[in-house]
Predicted model as a PDB file, atoms N, CA, C, CB and O in Angstrom, pLDDT in the B-factor column:
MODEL        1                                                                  
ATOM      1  N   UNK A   1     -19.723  10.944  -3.599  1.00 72.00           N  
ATOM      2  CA  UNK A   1     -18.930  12.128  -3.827  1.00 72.00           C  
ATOM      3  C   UNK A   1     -18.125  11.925  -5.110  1.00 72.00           C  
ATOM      4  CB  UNK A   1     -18.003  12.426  -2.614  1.00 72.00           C  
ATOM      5  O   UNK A   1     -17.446  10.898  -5.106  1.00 72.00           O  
ATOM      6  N   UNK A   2     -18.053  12.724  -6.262  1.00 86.00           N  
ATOM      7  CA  UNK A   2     -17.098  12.828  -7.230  1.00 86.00           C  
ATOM      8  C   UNK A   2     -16.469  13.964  -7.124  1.00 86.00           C  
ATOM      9  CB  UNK A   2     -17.544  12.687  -8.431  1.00 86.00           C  
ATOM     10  O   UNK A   2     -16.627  15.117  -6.721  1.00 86.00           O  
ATOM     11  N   UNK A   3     -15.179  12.798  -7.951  1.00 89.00           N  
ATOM     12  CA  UNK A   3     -13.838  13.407  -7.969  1.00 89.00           C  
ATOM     13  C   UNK A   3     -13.597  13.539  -9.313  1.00 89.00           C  
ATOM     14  CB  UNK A   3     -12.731  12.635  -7.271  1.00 89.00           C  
ATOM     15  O   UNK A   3     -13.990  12.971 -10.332  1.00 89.00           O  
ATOM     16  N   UNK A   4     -12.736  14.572  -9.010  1.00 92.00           N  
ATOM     17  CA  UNK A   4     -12.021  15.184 -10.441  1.00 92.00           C  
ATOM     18  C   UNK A   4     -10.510  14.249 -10.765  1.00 92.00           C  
ATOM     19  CB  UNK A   4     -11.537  17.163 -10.149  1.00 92.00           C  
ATOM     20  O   UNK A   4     -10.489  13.678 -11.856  1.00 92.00           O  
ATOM     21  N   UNK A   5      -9.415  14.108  -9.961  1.00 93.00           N  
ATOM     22  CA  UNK A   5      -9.106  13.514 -10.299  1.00 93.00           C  
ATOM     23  C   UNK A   5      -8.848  12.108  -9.309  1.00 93.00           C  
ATOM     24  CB  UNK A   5      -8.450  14.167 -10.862  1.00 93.00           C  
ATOM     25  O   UNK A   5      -9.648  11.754  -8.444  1.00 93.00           O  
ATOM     26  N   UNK A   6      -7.413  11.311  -9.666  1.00 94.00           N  
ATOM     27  CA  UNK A   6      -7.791   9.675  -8.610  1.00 94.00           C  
ATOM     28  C   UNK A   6      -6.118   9.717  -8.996  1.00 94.00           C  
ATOM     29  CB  UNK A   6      -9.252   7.779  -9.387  1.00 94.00           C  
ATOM     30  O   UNK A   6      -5.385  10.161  -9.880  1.00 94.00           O  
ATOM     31  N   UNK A   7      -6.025   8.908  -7.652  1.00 94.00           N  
ATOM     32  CA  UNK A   7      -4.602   8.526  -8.218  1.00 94.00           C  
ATOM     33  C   UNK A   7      -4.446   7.213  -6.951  1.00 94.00           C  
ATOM     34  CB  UNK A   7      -3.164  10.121  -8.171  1.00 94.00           C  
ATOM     35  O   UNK A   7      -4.912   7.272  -5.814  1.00 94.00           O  
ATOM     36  N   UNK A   8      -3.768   6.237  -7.466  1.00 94.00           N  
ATOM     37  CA  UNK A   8      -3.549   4.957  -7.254  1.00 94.00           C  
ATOM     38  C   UNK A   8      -2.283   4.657  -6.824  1.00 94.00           C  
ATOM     39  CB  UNK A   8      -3.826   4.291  -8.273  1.00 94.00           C  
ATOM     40  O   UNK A   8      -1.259   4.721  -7.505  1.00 94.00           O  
ATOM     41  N   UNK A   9      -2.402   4.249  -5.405  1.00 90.00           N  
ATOM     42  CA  UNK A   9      -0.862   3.736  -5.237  1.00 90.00           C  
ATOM     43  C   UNK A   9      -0.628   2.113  -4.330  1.00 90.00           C  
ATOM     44  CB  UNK A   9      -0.001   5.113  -4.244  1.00 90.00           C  
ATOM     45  O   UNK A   9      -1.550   1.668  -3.646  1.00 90.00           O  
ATOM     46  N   UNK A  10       0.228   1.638  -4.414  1.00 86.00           N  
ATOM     47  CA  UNK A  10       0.814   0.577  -4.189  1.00 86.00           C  
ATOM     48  C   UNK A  10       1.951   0.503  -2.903  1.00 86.00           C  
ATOM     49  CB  UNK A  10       1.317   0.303  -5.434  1.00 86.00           C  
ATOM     50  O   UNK A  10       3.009   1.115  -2.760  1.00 86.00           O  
ATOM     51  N   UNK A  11       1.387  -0.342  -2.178  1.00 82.00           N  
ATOM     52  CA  UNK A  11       2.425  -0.010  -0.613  1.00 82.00           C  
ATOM     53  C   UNK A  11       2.586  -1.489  -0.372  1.00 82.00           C  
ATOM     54  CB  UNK A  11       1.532   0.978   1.071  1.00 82.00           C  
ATOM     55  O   UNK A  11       1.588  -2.205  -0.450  1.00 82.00           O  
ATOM     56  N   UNK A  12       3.653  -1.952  -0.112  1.00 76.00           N  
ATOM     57  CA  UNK A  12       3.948  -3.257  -0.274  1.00 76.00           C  
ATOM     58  C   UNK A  12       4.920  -3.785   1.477  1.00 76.00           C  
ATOM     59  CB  UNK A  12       4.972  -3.319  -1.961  1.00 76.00           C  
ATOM     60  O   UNK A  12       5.775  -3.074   2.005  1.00 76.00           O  
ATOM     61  N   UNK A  13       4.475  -5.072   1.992  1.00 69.00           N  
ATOM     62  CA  UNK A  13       5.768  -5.438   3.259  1.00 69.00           C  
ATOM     63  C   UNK A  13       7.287  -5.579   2.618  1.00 69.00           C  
ATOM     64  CB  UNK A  13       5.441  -7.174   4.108  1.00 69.00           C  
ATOM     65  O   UNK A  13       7.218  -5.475   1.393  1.00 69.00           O  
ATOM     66  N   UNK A  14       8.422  -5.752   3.012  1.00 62.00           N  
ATOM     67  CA  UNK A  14       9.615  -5.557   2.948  1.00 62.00           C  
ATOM     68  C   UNK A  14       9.639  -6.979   2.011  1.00 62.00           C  
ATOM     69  CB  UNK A  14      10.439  -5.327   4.409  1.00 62.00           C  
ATOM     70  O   UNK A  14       8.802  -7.880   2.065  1.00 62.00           O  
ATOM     71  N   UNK A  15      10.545  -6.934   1.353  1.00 55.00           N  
ATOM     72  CA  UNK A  15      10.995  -7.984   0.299  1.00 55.00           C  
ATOM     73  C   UNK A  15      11.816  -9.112   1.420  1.00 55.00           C  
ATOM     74  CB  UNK A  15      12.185  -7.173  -1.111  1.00 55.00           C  
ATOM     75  O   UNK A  15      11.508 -10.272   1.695  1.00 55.00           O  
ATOM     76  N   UNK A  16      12.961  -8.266   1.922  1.00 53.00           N  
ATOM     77  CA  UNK A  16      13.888  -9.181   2.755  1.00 53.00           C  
ATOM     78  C   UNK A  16      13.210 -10.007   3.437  1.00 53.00           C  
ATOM     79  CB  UNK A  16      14.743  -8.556   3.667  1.00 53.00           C  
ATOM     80  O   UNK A  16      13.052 -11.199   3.174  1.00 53.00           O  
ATOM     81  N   UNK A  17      12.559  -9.111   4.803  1.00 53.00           N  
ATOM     82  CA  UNK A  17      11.489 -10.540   5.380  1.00 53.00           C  
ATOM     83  C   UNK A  17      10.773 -11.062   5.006  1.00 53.00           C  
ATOM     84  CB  UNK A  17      10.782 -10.597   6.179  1.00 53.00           C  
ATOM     85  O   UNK A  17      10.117 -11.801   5.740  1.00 53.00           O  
ATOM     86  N   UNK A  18      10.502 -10.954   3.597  1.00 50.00           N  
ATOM     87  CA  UNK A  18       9.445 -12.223   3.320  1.00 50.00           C  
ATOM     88  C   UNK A  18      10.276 -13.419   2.884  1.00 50.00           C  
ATOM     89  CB  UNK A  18       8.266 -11.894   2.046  1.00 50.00           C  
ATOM     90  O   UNK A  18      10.015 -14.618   2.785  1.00 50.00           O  
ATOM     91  N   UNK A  19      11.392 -12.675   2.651  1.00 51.00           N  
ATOM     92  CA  UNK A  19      12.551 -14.009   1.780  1.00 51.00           C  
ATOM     93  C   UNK A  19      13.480 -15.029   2.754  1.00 51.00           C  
ATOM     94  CB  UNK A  19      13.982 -13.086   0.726  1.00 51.00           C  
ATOM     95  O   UNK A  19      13.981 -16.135   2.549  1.00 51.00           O  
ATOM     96  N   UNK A  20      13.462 -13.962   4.112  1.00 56.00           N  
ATOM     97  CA  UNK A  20      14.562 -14.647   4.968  1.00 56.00           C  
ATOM     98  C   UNK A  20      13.395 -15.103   6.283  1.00 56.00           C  
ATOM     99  CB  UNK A  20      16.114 -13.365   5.502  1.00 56.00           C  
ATOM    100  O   UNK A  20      13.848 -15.817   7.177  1.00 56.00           O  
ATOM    101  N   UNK A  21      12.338 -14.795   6.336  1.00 57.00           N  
ATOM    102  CA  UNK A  21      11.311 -15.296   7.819  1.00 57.00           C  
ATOM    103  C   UNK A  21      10.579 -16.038   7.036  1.00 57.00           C  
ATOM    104  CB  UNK A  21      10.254 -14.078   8.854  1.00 57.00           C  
ATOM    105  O   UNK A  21      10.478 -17.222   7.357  1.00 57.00           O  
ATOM    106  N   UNK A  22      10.013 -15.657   6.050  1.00 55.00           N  
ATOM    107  CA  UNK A  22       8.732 -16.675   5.195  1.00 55.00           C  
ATOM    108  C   UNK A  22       7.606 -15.643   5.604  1.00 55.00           C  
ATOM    109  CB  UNK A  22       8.342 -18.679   5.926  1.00 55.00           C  
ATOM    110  O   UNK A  22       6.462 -16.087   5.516  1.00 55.00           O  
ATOM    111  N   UNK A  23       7.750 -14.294   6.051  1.00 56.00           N  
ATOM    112  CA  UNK A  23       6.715 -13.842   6.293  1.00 56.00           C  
ATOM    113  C   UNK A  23       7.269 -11.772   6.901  1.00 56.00           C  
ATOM    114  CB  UNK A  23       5.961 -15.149   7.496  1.00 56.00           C  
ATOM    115  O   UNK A  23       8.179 -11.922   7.716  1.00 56.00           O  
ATOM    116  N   UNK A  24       7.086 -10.795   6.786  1.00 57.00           N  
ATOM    117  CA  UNK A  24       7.465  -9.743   6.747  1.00 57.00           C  
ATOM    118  C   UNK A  24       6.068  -8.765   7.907  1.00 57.00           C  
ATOM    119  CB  UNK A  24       7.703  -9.448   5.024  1.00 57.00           C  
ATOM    120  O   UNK A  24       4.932  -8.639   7.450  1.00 57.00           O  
ATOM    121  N   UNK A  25       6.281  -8.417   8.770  1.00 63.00           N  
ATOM    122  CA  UNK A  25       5.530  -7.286   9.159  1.00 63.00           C  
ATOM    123  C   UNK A  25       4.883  -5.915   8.014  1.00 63.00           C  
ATOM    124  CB  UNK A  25       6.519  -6.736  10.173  1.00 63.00           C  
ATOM    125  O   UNK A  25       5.568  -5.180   7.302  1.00 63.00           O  
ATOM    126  N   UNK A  26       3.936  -5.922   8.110  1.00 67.00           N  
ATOM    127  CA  UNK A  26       3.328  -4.617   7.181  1.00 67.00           C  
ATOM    128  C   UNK A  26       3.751  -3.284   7.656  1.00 67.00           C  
ATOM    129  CB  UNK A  26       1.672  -4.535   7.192  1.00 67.00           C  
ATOM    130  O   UNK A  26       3.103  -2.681   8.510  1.00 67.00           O  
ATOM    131  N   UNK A  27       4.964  -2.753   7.050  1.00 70.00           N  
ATOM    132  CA  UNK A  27       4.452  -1.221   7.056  1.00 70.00           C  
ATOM    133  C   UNK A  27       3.834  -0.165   7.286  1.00 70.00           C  
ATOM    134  CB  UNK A  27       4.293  -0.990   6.698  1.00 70.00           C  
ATOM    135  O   UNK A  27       3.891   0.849   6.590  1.00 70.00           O  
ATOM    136  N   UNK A  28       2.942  -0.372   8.669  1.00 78.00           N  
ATOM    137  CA  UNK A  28       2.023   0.591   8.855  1.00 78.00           C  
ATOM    138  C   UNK A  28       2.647   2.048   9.367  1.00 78.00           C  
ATOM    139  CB  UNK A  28       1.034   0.009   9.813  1.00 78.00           C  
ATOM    140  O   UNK A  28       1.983   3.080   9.269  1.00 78.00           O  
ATOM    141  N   UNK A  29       3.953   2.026   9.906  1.00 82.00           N  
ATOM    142  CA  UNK A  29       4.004   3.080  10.127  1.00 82.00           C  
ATOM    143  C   UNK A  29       4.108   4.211   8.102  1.00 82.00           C  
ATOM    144  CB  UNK A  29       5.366   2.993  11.377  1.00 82.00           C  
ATOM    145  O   UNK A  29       3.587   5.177   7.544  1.00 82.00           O  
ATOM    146  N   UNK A  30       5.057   3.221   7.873  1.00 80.00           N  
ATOM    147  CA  UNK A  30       5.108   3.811   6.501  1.00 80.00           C  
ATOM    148  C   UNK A  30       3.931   4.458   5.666  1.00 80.00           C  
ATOM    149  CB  UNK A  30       5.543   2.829   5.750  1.00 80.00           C  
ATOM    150  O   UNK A  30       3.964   5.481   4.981  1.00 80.00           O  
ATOM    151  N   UNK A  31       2.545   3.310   5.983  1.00 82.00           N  
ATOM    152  CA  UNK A  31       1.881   3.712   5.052  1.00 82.00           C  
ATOM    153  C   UNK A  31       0.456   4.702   5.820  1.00 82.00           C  
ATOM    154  CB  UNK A  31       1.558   2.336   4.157  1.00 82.00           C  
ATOM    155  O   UNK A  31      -0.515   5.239   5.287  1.00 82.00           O  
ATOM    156  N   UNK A  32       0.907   4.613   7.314  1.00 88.00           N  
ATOM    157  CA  UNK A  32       0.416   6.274   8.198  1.00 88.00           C  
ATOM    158  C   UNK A  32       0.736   7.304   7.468  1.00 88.00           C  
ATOM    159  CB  UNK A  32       1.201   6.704   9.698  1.00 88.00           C  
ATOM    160  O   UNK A  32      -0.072   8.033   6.893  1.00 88.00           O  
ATOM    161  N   UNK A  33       2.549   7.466   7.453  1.00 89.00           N  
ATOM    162  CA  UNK A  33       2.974   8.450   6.462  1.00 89.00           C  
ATOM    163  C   UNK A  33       2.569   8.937   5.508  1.00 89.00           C  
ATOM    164  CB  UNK A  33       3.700   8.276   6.062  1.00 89.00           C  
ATOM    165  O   UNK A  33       2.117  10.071   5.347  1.00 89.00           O  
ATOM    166  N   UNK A  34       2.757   7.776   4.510  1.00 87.00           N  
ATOM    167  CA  UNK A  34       2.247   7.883   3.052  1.00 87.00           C  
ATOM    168  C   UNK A  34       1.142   9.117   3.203  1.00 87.00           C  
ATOM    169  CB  UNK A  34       1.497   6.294   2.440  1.00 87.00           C  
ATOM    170  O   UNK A  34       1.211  10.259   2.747  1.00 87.00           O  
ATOM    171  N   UNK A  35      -0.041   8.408   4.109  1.00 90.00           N  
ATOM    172  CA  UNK A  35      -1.279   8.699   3.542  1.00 90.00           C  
ATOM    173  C   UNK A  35      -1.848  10.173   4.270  1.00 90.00           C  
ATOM    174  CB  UNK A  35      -2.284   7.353   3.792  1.00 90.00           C  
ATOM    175  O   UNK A  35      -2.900  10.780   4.068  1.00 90.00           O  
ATOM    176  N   UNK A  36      -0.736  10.466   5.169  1.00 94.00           N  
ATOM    177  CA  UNK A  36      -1.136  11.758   6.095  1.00 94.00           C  
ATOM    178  C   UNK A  36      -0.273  12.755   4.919  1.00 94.00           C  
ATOM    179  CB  UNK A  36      -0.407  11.762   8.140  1.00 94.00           C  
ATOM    180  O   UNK A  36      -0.763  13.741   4.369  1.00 94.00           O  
ATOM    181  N   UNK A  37       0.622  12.414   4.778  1.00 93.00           N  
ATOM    182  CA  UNK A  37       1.257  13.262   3.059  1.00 93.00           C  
ATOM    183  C   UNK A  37       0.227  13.652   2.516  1.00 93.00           C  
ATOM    184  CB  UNK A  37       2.051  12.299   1.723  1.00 93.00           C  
ATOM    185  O   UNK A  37      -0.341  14.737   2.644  1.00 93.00           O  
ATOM    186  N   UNK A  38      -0.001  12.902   1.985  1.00 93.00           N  
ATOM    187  CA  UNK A  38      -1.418  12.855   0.719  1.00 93.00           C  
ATOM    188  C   UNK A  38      -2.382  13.483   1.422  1.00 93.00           C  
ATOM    189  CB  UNK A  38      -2.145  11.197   0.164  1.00 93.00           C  
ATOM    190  O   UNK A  38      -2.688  14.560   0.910  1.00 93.00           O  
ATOM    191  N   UNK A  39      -3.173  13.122   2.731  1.00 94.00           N  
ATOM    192  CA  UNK A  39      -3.949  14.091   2.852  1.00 94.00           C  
ATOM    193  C   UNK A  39      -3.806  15.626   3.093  1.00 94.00           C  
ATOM    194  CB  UNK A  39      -4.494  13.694   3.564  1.00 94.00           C  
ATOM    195  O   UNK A  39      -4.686  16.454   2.859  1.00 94.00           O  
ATOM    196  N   UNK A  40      -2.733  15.844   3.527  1.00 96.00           N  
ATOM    197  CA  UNK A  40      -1.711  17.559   3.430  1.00 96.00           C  
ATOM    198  C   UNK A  40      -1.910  18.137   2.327  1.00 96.00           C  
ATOM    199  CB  UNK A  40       0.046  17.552   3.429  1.00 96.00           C  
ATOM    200  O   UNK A  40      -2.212  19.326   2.225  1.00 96.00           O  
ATOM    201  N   UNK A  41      -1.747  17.285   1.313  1.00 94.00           N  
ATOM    202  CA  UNK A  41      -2.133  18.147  -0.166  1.00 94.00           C  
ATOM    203  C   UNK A  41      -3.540  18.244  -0.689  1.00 94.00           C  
ATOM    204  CB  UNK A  41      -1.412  17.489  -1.409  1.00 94.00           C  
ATOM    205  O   UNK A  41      -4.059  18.705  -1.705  1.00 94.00           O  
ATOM    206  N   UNK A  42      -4.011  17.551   0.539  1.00 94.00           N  
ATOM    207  CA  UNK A  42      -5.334  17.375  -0.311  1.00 94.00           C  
ATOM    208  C   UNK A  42      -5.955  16.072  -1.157  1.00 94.00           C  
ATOM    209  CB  UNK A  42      -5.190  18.325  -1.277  1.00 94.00           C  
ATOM    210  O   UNK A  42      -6.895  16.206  -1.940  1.00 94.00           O  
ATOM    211  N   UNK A  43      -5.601  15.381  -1.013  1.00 95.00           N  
ATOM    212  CA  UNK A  43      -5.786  13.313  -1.373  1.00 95.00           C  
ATOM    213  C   UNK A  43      -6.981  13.189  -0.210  1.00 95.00           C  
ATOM    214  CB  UNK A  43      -3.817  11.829  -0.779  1.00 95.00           C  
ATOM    215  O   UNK A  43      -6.920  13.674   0.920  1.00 95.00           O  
ATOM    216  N   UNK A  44      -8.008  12.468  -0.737  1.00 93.00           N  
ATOM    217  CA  UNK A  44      -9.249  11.580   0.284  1.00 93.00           C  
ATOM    218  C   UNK A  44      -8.602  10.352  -0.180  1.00 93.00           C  
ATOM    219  CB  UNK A  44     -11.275  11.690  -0.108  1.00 93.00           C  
ATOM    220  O   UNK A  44      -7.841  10.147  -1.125  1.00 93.00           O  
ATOM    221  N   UNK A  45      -9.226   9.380   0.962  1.00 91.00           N  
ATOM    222  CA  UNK A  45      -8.731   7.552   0.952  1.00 91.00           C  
ATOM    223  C   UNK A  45     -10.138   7.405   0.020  1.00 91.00           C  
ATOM    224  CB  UNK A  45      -8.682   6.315   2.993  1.00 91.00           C  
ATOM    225  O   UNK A  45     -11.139   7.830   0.596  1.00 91.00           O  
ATOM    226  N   UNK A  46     -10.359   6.847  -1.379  1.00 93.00           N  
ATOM    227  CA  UNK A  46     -11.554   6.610  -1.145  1.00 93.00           C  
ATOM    228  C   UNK A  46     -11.711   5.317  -1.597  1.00 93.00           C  
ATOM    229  CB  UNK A  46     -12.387   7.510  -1.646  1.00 93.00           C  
ATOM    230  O   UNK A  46     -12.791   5.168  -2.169  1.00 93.00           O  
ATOM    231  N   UNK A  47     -10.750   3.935  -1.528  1.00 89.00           N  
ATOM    232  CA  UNK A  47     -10.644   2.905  -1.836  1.00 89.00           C  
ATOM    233  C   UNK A  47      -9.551   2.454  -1.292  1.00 89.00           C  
ATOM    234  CB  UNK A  47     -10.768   2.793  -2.932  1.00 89.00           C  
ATOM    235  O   UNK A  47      -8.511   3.074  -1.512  1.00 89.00           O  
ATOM    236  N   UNK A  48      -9.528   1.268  -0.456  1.00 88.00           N  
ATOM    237  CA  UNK A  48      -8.600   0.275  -0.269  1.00 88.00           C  
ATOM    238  C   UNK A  48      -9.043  -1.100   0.304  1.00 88.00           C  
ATOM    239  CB  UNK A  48      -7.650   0.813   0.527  1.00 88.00           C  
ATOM    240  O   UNK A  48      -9.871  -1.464   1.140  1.00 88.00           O  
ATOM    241  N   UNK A  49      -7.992  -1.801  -0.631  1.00 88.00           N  
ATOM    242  CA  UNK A  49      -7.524  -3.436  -0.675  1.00 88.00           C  
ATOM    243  C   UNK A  49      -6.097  -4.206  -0.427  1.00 88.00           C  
ATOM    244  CB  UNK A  49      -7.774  -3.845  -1.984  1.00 88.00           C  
ATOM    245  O   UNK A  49      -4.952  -4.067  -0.856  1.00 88.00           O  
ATOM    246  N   UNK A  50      -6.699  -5.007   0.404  1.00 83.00           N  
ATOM    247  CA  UNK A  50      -5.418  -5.985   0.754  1.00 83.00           C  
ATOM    248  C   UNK A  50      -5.339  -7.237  -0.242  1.00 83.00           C  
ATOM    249  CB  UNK A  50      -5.555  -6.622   2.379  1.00 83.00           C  
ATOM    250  O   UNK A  50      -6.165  -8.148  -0.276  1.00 83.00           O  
ATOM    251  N   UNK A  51      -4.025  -7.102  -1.168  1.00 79.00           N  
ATOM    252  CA  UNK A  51      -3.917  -8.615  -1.680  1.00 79.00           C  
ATOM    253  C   UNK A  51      -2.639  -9.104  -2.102  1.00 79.00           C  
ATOM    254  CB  UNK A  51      -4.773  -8.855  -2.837  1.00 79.00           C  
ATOM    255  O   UNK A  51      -1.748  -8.275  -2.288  1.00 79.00           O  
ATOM    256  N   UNK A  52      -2.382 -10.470  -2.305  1.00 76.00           N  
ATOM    257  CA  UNK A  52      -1.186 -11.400  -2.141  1.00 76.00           C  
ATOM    258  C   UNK A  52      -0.952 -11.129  -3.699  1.00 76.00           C  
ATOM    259  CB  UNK A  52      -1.451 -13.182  -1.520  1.00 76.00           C  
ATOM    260  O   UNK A  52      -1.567 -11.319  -4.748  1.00 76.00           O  
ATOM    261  N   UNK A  53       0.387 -10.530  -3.247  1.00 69.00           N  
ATOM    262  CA  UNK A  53       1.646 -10.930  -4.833  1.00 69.00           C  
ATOM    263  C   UNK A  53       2.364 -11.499  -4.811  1.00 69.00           C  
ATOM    264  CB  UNK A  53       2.503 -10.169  -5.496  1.00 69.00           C  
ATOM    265  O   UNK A  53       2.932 -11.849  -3.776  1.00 69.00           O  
ATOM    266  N   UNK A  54       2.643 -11.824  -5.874  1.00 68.00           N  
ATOM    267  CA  UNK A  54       4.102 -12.798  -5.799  1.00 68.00           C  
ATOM    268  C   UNK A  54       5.053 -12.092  -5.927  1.00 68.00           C  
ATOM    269  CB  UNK A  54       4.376 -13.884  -6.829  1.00 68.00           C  
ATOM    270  O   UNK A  54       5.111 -11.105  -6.660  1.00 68.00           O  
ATOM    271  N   UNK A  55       6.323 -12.722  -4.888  1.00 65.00           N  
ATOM    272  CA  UNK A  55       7.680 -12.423  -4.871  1.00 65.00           C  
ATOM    273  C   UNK A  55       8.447 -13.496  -5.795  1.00 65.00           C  
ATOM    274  CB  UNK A  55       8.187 -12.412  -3.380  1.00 65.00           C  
ATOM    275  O   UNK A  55       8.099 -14.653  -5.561  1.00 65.00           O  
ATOM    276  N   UNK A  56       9.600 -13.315  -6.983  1.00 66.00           N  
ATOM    277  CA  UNK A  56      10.075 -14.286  -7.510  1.00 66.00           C  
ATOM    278  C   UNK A  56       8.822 -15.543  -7.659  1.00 66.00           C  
ATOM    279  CB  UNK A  56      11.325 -14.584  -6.674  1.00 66.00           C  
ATOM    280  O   UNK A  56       7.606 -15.439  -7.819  1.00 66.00           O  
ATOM    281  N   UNK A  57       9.765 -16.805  -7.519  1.00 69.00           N  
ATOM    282  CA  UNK A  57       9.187 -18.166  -7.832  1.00 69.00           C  
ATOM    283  C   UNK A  57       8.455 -18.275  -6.119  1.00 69.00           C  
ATOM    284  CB  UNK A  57      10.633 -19.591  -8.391  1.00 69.00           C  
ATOM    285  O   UNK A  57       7.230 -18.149  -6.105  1.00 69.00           O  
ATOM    286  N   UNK A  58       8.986 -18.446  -5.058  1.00 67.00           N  
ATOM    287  CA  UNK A  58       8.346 -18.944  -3.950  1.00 67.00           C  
ATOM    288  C   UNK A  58       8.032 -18.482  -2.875  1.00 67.00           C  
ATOM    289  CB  UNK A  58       8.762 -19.676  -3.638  1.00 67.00           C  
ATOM    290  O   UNK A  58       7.779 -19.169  -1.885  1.00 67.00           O  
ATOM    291  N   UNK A  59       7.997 -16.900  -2.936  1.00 68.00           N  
ATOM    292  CA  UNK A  59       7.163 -16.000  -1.941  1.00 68.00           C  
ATOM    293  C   UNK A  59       6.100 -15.499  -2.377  1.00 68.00           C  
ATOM    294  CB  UNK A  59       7.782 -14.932  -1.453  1.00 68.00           C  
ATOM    295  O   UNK A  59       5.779 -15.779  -3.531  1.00 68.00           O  
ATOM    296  N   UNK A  60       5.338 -14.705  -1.658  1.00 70.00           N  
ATOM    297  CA  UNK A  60       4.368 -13.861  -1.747  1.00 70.00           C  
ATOM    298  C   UNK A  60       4.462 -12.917  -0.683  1.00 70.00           C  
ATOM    299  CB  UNK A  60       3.196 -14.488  -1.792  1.00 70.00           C  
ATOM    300  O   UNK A  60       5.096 -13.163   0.342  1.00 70.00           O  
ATOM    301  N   UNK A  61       3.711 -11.590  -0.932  1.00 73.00           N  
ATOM    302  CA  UNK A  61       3.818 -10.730  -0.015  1.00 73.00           C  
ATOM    303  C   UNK A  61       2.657  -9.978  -0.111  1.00 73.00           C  
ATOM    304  CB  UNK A  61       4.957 -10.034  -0.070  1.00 73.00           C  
ATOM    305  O   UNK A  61       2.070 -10.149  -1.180  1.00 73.00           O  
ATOM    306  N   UNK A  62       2.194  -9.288   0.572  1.00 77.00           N  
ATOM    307  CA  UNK A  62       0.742  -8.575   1.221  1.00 77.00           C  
ATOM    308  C   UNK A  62       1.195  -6.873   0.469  1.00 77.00           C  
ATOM    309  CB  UNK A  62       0.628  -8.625   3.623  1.00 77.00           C  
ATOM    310  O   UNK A  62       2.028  -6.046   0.840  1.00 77.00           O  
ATOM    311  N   UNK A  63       0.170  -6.869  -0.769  1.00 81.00           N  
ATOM    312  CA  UNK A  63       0.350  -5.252  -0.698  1.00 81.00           C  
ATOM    313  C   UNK A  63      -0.724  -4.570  -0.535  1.00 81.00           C  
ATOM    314  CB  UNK A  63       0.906  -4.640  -1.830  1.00 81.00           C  
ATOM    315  O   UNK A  63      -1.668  -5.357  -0.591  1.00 81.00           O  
ATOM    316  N   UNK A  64      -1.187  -3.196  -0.308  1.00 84.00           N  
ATOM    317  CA  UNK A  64      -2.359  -2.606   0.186  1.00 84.00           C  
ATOM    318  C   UNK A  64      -2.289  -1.729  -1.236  1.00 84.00           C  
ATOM    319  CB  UNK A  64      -2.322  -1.794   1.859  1.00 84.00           C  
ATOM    320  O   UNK A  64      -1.220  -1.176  -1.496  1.00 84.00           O  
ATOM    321  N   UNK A  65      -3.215  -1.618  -1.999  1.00 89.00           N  
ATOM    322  CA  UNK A  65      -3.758  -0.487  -2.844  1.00 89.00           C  
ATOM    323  C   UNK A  65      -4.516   0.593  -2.537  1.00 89.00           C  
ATOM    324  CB  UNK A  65      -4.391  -0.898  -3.649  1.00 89.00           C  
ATOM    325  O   UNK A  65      -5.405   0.515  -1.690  1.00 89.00           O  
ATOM    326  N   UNK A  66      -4.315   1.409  -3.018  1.00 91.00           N  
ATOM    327  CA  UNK A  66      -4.922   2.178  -2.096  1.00 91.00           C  
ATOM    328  C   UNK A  66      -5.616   3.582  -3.179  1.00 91.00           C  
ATOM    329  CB  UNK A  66      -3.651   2.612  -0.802  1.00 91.00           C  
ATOM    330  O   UNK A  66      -4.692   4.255  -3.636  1.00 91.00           O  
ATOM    331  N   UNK A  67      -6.737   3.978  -3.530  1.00 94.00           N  
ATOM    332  CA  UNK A  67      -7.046   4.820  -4.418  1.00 94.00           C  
ATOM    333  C   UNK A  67      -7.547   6.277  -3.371  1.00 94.00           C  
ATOM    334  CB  UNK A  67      -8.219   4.064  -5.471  1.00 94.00           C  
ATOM    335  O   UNK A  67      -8.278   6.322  -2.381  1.00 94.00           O  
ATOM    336  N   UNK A  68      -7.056   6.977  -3.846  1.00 95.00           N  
ATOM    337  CA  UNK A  68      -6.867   8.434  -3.497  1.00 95.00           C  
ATOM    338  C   UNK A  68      -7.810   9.420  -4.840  1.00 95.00           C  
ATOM    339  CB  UNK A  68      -4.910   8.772  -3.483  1.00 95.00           C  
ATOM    340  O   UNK A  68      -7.671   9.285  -6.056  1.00 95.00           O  
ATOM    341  N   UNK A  69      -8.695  10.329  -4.156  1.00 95.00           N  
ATOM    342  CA  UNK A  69      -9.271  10.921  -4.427  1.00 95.00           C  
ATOM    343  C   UNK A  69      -8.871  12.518  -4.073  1.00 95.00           C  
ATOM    344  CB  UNK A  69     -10.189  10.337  -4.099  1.00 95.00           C  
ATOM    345  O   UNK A  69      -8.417  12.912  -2.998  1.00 95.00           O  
ATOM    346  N   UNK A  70      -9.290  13.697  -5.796  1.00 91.00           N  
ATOM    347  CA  UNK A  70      -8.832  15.350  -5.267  1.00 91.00           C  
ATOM    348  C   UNK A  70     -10.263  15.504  -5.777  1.00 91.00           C  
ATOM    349  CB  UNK A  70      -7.259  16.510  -6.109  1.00 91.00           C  
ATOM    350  O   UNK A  70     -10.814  16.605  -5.750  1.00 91.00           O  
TER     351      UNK A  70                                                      
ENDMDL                                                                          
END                                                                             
């Protein structure tokens, strides 16, 4: 299926718990939200990835990318 246009977004776990547990729960309710938004206007999911960023010098944290299709 092609799309006209794409748009790319970035959904990330909480900074705090990754800094104060060593490790943060994911956001899913958040990124339910996000993505039921987006489909309201009209956004398809038509790409997503899970991968490790770095926080500062000695965390990391789990963000989901996520490419959206109109």
């Amino acid at each position: 299926m092609a799309f006209s246009q794409y748009k790319v977004m970035a959904i990330s776990e909480g900074a705090l718990g990754t800094i104060f547990l060593g490790a943060s729960g994911f956001p899913l309710k958040k990124m339910e939200t996000v993505l039921n938004e987006q489909a309201a206007e009209g956004w398809q999911l038509v790409f997503q990835v899970v991968e490790r960023r770095r926080l500062w010098l000695f965390w990391a944290r789990e963000t989901v990318i996520v490419t959206l299709g109109k």
